[in-house]
C-alpha positions in Angstrom: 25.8 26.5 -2.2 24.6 27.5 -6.1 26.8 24.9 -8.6 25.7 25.4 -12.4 25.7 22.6 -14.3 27.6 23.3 -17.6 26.9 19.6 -19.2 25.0 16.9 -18.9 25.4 13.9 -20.3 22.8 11.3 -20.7 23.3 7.1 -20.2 21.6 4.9 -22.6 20.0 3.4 -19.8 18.5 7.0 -18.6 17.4 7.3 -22.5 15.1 4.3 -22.6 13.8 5.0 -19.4 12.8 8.6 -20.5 11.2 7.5 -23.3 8.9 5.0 -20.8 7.7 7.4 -18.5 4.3 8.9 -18.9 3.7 11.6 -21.1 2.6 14.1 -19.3 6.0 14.0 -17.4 7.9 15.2 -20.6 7.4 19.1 -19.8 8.1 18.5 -16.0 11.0 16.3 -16.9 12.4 19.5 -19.4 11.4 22.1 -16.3 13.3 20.4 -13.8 16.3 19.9 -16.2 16.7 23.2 -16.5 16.1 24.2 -13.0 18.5 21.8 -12.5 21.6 23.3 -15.0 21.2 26.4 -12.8 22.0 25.2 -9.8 22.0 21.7 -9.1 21.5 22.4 -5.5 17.9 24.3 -6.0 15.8 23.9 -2.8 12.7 22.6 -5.2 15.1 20.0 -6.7 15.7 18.5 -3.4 19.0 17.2 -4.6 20.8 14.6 -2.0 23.2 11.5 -2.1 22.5 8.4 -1.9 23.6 5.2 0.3 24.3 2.0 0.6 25.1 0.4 -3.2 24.6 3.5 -4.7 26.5 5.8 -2.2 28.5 7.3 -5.3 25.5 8.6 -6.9 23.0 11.7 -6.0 19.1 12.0 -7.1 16.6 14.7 -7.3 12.8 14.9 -7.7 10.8 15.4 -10.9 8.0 15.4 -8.9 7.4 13.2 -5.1 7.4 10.1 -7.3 9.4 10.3 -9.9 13.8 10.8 -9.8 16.7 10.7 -11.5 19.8 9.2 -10.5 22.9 11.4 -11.3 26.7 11.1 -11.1 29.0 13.9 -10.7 31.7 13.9 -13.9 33.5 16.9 -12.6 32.1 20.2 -10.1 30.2 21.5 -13.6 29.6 18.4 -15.3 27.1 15.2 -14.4 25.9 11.9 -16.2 22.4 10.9 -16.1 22.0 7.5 -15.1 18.6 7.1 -14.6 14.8 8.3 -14.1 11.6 6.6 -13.0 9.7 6.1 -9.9 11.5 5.4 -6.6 11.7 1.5 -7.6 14.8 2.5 -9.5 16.5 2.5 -6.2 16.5 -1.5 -6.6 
């Protein structure tokens, strides 16, 4: 199932926490973000719900450490919420 993601909006909380992460993740972060725009479904992305307290929000991988957290706004629209390591699951 291809969705394209038409716009993105971006937490303050997601903000500061991009600007934290380690440089060399800035290009990777930018790649994935537009694989992502696309089709927020992309097999590399490995895009999936999550559970429990946060069983209204979805993730993907940046890389096998690092996420971000993702709401859906409408079916072509999503909010950031959050990128770091998998601690951010806390």
């Amino acid at each position: 199932m291809r969705r394209v993601i038409e716009r993105i909006e971006y937490t303050s909380n997601f903000l500061n926490c991009y600007k934290k992460l380690p440089k060399i993740l800035s290009s990777e972060v930018l790649e994935r973000e537009k694989i992502f725009r696309e089709d927020c479904f992309d097999p590399r992305l490995k895009t999936h719900k999550l559970h429990g307290k946060h069983k209204d929000v979805w993730s993907f991988y940046i890389t096998y450490k690092y996420i971000i957290i993702f709401r859906f706004i409408t079916e072509h629209s999503v909010e950031f919420i959050d990128v770091g390591d998998h601690s951010i699951y806390q």
